[in-house]
C-alpha positions as CSV (number, residue, x, y, z in Angstrom):
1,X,140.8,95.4,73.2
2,X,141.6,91.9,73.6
3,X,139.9,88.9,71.8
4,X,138.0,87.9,75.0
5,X,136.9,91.4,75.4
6,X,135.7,91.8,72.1
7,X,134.0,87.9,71.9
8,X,132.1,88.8,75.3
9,X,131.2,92.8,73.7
10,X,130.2,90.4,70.4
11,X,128.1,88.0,72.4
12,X,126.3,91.2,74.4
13,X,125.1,92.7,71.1
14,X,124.3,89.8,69.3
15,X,121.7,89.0,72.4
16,X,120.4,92.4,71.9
17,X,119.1,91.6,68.2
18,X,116.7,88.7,69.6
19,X,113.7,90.0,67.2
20,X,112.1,90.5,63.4
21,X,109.0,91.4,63.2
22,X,106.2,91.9,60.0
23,X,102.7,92.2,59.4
24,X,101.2,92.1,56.5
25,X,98.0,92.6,54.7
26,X,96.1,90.4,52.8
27,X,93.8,90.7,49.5
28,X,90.7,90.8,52.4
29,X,92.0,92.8,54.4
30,X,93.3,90.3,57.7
31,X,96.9,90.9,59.2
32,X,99.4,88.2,59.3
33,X,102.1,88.2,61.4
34,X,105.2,86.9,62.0
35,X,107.8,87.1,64.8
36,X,111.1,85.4,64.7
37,X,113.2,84.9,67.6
38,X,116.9,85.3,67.3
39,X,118.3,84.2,70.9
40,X,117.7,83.7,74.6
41,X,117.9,87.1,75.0
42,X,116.3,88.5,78.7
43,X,113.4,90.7,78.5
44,X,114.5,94.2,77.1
45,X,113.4,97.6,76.4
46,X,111.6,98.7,72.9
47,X,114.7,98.9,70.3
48,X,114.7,102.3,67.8
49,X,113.3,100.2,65.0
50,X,110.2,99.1,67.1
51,X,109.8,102.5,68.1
52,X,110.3,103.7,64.8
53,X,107.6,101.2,63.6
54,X,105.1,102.4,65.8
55,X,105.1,106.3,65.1
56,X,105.1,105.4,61.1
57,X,102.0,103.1,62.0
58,X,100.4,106.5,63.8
59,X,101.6,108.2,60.6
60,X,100.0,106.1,58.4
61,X,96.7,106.0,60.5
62,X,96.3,109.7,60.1
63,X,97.1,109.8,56.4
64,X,94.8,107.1,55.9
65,X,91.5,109.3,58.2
66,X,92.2,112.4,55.4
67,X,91.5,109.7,52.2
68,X,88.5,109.4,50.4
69,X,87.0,105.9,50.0
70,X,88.8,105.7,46.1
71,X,92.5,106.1,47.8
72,X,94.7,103.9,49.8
73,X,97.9,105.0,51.5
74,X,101.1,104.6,49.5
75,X,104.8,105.8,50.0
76,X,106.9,107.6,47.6
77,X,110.6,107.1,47.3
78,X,112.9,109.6,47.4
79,X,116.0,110.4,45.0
80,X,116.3,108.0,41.6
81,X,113.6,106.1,40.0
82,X,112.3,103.5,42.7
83,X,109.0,105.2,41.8
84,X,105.8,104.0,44.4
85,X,105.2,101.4,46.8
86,X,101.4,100.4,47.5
87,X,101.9,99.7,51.7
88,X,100.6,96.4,52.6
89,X,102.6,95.4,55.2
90,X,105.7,96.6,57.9
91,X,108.1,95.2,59.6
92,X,111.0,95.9,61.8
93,X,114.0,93.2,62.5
94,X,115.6,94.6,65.7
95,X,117.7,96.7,66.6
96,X,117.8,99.6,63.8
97,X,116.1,98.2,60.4
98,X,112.6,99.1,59.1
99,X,111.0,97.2,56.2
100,X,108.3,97.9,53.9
101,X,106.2,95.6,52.0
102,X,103.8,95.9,48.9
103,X,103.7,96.8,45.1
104,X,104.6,99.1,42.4
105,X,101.8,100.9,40.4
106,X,102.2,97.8,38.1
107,X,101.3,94.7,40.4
108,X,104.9,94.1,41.2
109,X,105.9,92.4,44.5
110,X,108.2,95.4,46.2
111,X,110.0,95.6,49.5
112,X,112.0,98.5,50.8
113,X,114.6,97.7,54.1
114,X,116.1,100.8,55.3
115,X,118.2,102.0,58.4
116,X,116.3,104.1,60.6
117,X,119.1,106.9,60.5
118,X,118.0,107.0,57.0
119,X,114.1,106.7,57.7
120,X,112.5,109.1,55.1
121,X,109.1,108.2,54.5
122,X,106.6,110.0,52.1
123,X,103.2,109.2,52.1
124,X,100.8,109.2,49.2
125,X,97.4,108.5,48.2
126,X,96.9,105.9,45.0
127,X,93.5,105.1,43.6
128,X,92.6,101.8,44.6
129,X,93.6,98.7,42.8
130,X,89.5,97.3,42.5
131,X,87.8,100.4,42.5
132,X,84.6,98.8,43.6
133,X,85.9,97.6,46.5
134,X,86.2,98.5,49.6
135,X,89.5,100.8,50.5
136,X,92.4,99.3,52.3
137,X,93.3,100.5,55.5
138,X,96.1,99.4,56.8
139,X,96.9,101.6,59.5
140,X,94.7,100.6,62.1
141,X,95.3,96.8,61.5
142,X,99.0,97.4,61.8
143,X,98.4,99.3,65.1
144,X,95.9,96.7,66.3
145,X,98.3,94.3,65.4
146,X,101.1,95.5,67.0
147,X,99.3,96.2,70.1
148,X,98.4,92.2,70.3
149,X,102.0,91.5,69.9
150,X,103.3,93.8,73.0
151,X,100.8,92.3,74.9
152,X,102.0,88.7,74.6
């Protein structure tokens, strides 16, 4: 392949990765988004990581209709000792990378990026931080959310 060949093959991906998106949870509850736009890129088809992202948000939404009000969805890690992450927000940066925002049993600030080919996901129910209040339920305002964002 010749060097114009491979600046134009270059260019074609790069205008392919025009998108990052998260949305994440606050202490109340509301979702707040963010989309950053990487390029003039021409309208395109859903990438695997948006897909992706929106079959784990359907995931989490039936996990989260089996809790009881004292548990809130939660994803365990797989293989070594990454331990828990409490889900409060997702987030996919086209074409191929899921993210994962929350906290570790502890109160620690935790984010998980992984490929999709990797995607492993393991939901799990944790007892909720404030056990008075109400439980978090993240799944629907991540779908909402999403929905609001194909939309515009």
């Amino acid at each position: 392949m010749d060097d114009d060949t491979l600046r134009e093959a270059e260019a074609a991906a790069a205008a392919e990765m025009t998108r990052r998106y998260e949305a994440h949870a606050d202490d109340d509850g509301r979702v707040e988004t963010r989309t950053t736009e990487l390029g003039d890129a021409p309208a395109k088809a859903k990438s695997p990581a948006e897909w992706a992202y929106q079959r784990l948000v359907l995931y989490i939404q039936n996990f989260e209709k089996q809790l009881d009000s004292s548990h809130e969805v939660a994803m365990g890690f797989t293989g070594g000792e990454a331990g828990v992450l409490r889900i409060e927000g997702m987030g996919f940066f086209d074409p191929d990378i899921i993210t994962f925002y929350g906290s570790d049993p502890d109160g620690g600030k935790t984010q998980l990026v992984q490929h999709i080919s990797q995607l492993n996901v393991m939901l799990r129910a944790l007892p909720k931080q404030v056990p008075e209040a109400e439980p978090r339920r993240i799944g629907f305002k991540l779908a909402q959310d999403a929905e609001k964002a194909t939309e515009a």
